[in-house]
PDB file of N, CA, C, O and CB in Angstrom:
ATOM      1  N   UNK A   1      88.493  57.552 -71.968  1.00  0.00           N
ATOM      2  CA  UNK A   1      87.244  57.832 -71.304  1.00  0.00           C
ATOM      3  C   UNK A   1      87.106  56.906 -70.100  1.00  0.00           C
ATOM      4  O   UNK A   1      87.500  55.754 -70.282  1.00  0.00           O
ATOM      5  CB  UNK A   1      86.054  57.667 -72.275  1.00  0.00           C
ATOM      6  N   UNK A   2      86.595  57.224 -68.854  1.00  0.00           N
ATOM      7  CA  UNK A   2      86.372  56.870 -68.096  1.00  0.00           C
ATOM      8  C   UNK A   2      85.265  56.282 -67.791  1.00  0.00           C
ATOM      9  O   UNK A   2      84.224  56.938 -67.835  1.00  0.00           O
ATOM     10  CB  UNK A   2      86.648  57.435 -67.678  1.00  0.00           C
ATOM     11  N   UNK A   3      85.247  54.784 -67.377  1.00  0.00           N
ATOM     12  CA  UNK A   3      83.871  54.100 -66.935  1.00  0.00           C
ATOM     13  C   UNK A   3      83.205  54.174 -65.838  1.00  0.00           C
ATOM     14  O   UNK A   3      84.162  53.857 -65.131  1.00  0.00           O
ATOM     15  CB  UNK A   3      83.906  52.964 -66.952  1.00  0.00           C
ATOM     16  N   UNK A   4      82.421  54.316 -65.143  1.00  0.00           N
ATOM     17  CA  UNK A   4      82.463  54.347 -63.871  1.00  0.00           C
ATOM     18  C   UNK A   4      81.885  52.768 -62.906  1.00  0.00           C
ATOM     19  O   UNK A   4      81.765  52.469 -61.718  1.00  0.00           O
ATOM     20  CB  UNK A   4      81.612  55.669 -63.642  1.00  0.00           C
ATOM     21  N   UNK A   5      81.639  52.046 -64.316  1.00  0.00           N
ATOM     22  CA  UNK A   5      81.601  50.645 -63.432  1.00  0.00           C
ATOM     23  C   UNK A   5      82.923  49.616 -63.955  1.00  0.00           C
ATOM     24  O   UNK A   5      82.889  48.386 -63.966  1.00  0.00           O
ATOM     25  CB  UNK A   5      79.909  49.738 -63.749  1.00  0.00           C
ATOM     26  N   UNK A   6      84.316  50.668 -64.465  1.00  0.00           N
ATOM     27  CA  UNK A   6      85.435  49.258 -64.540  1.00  0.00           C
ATOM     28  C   UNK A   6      85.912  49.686 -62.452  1.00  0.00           C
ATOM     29  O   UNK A   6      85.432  50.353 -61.535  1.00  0.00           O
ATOM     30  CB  UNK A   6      87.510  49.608 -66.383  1.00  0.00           C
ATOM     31  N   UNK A   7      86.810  48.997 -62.633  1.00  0.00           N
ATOM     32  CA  UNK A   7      86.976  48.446 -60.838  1.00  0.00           C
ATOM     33  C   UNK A   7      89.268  48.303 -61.521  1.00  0.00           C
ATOM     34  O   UNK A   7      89.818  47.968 -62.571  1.00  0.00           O
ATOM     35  CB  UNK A   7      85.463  45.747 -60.172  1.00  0.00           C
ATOM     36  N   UNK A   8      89.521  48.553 -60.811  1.00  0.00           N
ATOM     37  CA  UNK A   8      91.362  47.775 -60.758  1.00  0.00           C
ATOM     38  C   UNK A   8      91.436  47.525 -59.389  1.00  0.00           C
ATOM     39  O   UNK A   8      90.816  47.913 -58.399  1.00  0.00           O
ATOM     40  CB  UNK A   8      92.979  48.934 -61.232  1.00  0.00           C
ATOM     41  N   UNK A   9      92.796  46.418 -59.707  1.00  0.00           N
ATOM     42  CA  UNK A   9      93.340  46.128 -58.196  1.00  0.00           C
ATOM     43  C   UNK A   9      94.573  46.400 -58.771  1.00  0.00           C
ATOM     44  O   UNK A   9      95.061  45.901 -59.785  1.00  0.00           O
ATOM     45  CB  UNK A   9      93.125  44.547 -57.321  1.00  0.00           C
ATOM     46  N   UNK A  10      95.219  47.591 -57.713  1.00  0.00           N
ATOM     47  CA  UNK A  10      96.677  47.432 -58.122  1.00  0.00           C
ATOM     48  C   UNK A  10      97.420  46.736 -56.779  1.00  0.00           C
ATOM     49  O   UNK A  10      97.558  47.274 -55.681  1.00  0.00           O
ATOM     50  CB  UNK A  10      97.394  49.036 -58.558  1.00  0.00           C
ATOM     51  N   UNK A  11      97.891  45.290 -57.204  1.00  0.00           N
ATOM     52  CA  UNK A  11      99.038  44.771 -56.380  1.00  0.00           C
ATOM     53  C   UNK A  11     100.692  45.272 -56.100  1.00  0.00           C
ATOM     54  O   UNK A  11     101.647  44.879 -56.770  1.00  0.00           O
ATOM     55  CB  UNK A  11      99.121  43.598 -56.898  1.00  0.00           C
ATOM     56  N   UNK A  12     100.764  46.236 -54.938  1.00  0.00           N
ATOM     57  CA  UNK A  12     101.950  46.411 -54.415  1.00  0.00           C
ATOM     58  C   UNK A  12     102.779  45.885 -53.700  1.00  0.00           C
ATOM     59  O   UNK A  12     103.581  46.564 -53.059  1.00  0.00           O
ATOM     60  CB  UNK A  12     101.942  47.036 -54.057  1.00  0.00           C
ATOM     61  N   UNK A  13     102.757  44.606 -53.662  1.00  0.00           N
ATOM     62  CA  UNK A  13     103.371  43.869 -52.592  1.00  0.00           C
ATOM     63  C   UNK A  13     104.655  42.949 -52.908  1.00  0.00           C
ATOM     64  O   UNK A  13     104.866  42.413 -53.996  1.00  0.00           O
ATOM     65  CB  UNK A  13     102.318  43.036 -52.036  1.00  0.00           C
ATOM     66  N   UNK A  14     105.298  42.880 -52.012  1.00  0.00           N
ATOM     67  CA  UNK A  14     107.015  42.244 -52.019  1.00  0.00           C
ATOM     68  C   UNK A  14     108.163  43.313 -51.777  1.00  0.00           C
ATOM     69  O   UNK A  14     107.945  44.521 -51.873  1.00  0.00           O
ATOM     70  CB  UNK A  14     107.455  41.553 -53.649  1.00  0.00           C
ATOM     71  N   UNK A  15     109.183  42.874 -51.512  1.00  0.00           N
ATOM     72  CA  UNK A  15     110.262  43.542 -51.357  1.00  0.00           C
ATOM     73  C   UNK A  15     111.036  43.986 -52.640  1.00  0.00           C
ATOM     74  O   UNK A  15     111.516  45.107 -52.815  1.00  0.00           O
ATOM     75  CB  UNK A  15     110.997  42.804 -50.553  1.00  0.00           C
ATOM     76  N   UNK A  16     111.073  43.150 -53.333  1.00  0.00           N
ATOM     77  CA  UNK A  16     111.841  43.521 -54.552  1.00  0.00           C
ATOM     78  C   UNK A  16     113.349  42.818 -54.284  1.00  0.00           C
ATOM     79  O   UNK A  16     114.397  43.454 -54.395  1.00  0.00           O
ATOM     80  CB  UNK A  16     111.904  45.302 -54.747  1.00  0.00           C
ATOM     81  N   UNK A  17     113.294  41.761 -54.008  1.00  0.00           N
ATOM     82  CA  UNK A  17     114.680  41.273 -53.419  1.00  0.00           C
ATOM     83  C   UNK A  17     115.521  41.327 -55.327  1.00  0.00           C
ATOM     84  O   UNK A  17     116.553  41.988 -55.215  1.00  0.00           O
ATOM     85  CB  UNK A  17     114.488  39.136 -52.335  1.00  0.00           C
ATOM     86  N   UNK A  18     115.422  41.067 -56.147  1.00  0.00           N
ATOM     87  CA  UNK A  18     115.986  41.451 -57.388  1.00  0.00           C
ATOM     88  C   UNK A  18     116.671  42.262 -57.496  1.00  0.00           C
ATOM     89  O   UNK A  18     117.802  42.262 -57.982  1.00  0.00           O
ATOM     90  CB  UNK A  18     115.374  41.691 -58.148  1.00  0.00           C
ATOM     91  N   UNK A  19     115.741  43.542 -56.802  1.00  0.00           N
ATOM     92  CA  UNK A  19     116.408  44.944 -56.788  1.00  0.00           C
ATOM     93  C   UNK A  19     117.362  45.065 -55.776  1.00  0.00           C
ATOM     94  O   UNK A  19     117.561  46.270 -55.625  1.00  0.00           O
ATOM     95  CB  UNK A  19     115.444  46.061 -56.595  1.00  0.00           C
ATOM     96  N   UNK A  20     117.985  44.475 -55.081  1.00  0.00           N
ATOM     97  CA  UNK A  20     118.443  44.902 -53.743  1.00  0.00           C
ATOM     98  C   UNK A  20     119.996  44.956 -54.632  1.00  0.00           C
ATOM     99  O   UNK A  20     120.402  44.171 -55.489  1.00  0.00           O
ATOM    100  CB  UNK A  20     118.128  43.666 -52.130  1.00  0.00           C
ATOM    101  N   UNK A  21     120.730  46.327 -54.002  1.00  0.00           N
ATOM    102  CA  UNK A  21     120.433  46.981 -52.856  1.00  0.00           C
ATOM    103  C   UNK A  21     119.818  48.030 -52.910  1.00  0.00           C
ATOM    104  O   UNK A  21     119.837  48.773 -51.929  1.00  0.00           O
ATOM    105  CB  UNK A  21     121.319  47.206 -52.229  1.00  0.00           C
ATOM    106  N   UNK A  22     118.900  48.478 -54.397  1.00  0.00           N
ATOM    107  CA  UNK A  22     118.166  49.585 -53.751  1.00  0.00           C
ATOM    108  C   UNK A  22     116.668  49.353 -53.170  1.00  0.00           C
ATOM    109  O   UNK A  22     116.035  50.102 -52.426  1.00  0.00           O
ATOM    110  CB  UNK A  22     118.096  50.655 -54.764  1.00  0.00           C
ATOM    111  N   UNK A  23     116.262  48.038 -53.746  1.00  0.00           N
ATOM    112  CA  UNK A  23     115.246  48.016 -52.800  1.00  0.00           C
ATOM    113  C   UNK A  23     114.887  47.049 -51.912  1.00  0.00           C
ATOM    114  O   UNK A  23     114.375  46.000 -52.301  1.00  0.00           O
ATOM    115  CB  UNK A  23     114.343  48.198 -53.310  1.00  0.00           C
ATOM    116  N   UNK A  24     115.153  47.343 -50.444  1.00  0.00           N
ATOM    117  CA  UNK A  24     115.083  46.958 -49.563  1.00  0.00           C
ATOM    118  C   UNK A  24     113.569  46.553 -48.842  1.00  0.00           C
ATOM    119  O   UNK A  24     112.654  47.084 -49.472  1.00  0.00           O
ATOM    120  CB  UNK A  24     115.815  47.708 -49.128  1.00  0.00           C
ATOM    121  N   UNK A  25     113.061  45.685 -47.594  1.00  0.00           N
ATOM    122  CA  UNK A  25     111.828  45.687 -47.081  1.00  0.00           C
ATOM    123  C   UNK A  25     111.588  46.989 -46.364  1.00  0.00           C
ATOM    124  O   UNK A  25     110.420  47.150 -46.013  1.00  0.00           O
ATOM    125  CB  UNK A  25     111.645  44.541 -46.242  1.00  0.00           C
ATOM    126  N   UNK A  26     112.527  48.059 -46.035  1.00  0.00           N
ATOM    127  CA  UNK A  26     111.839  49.194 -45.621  1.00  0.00           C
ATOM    128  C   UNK A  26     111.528  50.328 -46.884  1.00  0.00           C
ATOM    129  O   UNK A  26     110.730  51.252 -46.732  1.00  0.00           O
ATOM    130  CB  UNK A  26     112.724  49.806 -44.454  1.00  0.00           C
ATOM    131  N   UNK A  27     111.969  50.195 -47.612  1.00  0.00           N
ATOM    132  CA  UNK A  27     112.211  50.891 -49.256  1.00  0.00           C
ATOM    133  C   UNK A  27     111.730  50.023 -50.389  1.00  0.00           C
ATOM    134  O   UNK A  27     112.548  50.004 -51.309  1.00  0.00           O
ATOM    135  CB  UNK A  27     113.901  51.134 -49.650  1.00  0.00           C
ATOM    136  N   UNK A  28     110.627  49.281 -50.610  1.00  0.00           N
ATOM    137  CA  UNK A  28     110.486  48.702 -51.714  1.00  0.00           C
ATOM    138  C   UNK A  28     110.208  49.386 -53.071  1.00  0.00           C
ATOM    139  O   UNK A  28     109.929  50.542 -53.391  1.00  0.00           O
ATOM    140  CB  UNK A  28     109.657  47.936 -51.458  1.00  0.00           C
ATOM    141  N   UNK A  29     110.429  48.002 -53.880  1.00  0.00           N
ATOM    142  CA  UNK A  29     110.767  48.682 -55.763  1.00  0.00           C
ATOM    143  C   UNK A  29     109.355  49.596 -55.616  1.00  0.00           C
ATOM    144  O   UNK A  29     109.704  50.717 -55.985  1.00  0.00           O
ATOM    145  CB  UNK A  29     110.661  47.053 -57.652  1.00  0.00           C
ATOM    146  N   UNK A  30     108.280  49.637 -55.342  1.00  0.00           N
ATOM    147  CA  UNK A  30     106.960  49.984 -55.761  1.00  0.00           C
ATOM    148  C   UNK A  30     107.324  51.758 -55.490  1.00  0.00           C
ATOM    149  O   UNK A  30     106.952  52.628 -56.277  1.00  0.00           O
ATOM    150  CB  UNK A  30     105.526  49.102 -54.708  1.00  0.00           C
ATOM    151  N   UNK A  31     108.037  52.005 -54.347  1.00  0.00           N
ATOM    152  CA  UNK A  31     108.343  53.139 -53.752  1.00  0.00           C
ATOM    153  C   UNK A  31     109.427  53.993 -54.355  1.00  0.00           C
ATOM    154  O   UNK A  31     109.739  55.089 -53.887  1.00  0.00           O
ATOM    155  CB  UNK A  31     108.625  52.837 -52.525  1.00  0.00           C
ATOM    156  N   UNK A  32     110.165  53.275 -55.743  1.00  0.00           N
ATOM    157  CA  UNK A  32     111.733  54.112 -56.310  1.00  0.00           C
ATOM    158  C   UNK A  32     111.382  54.666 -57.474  1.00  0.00           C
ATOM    159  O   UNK A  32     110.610  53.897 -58.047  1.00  0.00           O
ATOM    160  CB  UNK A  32     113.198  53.108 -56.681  1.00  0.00           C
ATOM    161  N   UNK A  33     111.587  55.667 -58.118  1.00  0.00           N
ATOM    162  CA  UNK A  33     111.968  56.122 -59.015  1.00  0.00           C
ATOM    163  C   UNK A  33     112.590  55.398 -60.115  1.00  0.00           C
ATOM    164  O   UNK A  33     113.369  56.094 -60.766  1.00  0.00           O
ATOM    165  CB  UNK A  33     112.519  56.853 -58.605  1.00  0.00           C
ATOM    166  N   UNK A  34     112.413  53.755 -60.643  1.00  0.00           N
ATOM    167  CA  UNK A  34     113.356  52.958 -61.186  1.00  0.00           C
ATOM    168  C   UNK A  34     113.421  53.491 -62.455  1.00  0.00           C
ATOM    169  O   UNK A  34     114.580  53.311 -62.827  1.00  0.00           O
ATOM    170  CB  UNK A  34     113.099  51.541 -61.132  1.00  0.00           C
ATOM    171  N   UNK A  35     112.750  54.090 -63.377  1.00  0.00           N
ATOM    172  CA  UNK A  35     112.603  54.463 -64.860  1.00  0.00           C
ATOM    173  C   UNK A  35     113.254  55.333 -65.020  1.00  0.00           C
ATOM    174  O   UNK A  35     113.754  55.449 -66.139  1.00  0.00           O
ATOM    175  CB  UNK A  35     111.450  54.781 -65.399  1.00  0.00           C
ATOM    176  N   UNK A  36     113.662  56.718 -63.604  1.00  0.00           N
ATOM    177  CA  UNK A  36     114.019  58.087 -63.817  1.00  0.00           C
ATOM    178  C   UNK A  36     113.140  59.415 -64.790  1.00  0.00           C
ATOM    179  O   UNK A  36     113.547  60.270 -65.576  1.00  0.00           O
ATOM    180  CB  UNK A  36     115.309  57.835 -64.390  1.00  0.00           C
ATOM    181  N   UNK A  37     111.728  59.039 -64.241  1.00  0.00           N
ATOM    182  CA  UNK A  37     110.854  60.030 -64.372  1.00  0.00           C
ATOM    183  C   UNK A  37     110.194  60.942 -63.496  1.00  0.00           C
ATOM    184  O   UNK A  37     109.326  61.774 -63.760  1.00  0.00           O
ATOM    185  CB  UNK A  37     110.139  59.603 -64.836  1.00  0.00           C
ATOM    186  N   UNK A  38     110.815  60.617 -62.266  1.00  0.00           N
ATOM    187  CA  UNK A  38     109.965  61.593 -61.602  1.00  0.00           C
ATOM    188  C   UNK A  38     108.803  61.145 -60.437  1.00  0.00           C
ATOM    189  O   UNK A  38     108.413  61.786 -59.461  1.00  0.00           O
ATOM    190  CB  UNK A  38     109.274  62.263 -62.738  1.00  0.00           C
ATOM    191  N   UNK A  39     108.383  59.732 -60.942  1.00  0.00           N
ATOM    192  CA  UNK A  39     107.631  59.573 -60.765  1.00  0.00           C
ATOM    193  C   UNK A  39     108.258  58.123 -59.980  1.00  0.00           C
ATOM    194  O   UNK A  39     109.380  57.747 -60.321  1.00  0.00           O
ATOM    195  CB  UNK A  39     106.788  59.857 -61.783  1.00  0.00           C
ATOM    196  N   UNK A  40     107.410  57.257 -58.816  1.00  0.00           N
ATOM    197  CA  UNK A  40     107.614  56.241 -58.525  1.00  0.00           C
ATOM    198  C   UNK A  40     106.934  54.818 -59.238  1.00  0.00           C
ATOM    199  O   UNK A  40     105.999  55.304 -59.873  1.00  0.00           O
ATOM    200  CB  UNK A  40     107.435  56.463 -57.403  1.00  0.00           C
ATOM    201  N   UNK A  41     106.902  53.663 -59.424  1.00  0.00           N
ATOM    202  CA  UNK A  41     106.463  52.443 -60.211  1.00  0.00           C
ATOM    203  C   UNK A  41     104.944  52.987 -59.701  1.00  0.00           C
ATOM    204  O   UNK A  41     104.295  53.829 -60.322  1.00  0.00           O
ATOM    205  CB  UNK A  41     107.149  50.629 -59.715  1.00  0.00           C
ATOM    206  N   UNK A  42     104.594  52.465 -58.696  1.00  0.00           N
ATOM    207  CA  UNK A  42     103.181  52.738 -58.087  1.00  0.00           C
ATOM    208  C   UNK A  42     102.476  53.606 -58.508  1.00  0.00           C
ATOM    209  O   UNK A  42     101.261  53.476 -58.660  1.00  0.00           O
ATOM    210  CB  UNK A  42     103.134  53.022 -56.909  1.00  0.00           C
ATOM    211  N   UNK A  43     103.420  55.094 -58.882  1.00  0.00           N
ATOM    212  CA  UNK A  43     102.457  55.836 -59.308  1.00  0.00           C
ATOM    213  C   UNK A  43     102.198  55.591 -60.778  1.00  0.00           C
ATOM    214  O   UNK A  43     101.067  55.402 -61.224  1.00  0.00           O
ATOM    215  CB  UNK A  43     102.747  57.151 -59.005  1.00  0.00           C
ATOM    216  N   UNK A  44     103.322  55.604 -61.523  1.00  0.00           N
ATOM    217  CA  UNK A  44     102.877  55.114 -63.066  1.00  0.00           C
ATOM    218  C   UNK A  44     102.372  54.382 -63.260  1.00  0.00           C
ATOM    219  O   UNK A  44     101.876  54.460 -64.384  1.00  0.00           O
ATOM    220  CB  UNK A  44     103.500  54.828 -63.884  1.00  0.00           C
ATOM    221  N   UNK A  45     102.080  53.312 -62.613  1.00  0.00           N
ATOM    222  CA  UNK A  45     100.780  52.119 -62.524  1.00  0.00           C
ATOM    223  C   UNK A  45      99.331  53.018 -62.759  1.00  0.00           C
ATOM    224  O   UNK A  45      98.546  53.158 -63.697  1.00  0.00           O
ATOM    225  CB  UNK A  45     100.709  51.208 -60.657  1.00  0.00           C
ATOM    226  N   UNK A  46      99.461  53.644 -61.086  1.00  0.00           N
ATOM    227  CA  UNK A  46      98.279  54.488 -61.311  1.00  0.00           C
ATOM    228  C   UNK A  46      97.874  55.029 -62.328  1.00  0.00           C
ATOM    229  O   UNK A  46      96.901  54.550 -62.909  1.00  0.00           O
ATOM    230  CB  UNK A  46      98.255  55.322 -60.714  1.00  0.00           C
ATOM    231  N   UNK A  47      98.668  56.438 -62.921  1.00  0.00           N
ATOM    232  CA  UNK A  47      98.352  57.252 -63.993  1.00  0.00           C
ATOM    233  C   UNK A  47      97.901  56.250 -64.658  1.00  0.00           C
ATOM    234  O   UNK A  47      96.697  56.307 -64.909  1.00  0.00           O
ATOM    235  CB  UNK A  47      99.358  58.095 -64.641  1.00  0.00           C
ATOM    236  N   UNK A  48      98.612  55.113 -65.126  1.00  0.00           N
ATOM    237  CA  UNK A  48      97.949  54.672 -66.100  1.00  0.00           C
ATOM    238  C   UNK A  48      96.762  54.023 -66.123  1.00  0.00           C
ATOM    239  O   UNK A  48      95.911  54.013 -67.012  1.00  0.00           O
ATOM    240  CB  UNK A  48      98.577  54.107 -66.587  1.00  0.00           C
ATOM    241  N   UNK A  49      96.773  53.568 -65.236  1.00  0.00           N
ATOM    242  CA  UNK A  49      94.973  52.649 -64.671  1.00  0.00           C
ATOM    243  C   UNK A  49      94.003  53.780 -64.776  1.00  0.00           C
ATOM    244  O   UNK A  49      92.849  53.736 -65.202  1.00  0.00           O
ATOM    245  CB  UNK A  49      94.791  51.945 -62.590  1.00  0.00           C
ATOM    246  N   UNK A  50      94.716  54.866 -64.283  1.00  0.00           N
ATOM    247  CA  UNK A  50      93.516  56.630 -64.728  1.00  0.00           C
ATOM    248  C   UNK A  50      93.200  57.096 -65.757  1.00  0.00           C
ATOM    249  O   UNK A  50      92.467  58.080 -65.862  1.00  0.00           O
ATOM    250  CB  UNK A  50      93.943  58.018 -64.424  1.00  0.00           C
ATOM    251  N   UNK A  51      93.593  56.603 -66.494  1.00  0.00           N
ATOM    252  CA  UNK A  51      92.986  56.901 -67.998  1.00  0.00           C
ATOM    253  C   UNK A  51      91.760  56.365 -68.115  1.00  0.00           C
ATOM    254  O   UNK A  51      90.764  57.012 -68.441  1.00  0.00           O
ATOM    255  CB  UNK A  51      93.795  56.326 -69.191  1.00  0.00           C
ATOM    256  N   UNK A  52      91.782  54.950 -67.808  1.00  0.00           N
ATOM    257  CA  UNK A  52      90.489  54.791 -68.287  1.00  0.00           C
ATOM    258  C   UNK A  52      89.351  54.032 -66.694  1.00  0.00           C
ATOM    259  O   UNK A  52      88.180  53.753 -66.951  1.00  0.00           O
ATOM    260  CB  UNK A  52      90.729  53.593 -69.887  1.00  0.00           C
ATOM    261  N   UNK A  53      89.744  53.864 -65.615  1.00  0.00           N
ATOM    262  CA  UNK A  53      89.504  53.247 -64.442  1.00  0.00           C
ATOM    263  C   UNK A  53      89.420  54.761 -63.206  1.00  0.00           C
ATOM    264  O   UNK A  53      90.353  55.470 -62.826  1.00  0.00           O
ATOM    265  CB  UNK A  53      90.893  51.962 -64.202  1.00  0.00           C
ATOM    266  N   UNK A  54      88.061  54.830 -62.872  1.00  0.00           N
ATOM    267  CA  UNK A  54      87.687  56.195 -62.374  1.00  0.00           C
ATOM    268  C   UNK A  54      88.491  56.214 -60.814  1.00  0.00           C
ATOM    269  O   UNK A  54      88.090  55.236 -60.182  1.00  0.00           O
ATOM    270  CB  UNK A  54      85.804  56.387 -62.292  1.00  0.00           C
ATOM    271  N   UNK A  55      89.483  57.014 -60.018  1.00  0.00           N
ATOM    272  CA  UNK A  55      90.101  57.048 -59.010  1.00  0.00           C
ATOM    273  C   UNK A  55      89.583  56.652 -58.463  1.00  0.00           C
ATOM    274  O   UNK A  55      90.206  55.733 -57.930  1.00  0.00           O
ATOM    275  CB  UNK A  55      90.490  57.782 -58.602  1.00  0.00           C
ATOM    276  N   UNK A  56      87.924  56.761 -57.886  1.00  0.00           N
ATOM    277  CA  UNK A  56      88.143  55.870 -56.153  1.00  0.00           C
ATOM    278  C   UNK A  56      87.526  54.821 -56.451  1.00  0.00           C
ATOM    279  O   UNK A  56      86.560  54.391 -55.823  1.00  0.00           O
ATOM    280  CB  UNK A  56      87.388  56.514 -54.554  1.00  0.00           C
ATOM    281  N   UNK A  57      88.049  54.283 -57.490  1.00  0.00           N
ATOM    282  CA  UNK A  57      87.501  52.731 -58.380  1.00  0.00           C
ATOM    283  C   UNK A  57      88.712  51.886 -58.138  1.00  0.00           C
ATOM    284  O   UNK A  57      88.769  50.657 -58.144  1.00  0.00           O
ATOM    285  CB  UNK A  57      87.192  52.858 -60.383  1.00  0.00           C
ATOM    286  N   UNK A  58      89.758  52.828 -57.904  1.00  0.00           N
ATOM    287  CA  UNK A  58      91.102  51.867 -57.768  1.00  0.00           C
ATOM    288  C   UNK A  58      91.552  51.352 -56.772  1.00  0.00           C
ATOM    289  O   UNK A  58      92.240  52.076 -56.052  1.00  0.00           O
ATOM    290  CB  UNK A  58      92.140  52.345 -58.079  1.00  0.00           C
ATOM    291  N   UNK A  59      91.433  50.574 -56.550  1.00  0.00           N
ATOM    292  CA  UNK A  59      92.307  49.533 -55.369  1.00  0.00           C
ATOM    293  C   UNK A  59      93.721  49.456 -55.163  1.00  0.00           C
ATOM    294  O   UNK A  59      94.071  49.127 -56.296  1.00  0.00           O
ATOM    295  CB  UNK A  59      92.110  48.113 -55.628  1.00  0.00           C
ATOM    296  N   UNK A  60      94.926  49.547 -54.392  1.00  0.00           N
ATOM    297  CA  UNK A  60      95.560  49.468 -53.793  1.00  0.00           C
ATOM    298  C   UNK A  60      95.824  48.272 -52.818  1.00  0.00           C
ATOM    299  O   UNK A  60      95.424  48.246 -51.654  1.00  0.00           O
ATOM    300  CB  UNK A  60      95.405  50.338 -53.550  1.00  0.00           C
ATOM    301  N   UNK A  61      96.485  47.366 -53.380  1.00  0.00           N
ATOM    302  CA  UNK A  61      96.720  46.117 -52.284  1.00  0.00           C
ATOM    303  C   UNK A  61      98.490  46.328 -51.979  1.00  0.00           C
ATOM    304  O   UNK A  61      99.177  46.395 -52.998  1.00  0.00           O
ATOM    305  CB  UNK A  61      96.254  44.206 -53.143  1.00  0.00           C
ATOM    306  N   UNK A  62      99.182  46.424 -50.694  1.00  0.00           N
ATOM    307  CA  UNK A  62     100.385  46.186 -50.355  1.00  0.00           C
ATOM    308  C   UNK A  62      99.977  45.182 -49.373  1.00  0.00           C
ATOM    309  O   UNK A  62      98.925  44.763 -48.891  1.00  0.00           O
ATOM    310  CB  UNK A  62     101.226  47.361 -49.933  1.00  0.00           C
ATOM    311  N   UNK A  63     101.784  44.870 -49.222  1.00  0.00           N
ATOM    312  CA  UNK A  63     102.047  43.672 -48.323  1.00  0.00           C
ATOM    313  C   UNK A  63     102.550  44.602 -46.960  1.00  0.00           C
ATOM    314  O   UNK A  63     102.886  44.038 -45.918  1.00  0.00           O
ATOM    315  CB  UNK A  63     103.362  42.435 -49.043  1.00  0.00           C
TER     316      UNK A  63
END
């Protein structure tokens, strides 16, 4: 269920130098497919913060 006074910050920021060479500063980890679902890290963050954290409640911080 959804609240409409919870709030998230999702932090996207860094290169992912760990990951290199697939993720690079023009390609970062937040942006790959690393699990092989379909889906990118960032977004499965999301979905999951959407379960219970109402969409334009969510924050988005990149570097």
């Amino acid at each position: 269920m959804k609240n409409k006074n919870y709030y998230a910050v999702l932090m996207a920021g860094g290169v992912g130098s760990r990951f290199w060479p697939i993720s690079t500063s023009e390609n970062p980890k937040q942006f790959h497919d690393m699990l092989g679902t379909g889906q990118t890290l960032i977004q499965k963050t999301f979905q999951r913060l959407n379960t219970f954290v109402p969409t334009e409640n969510i924050l988005i911080l990149t570097n």
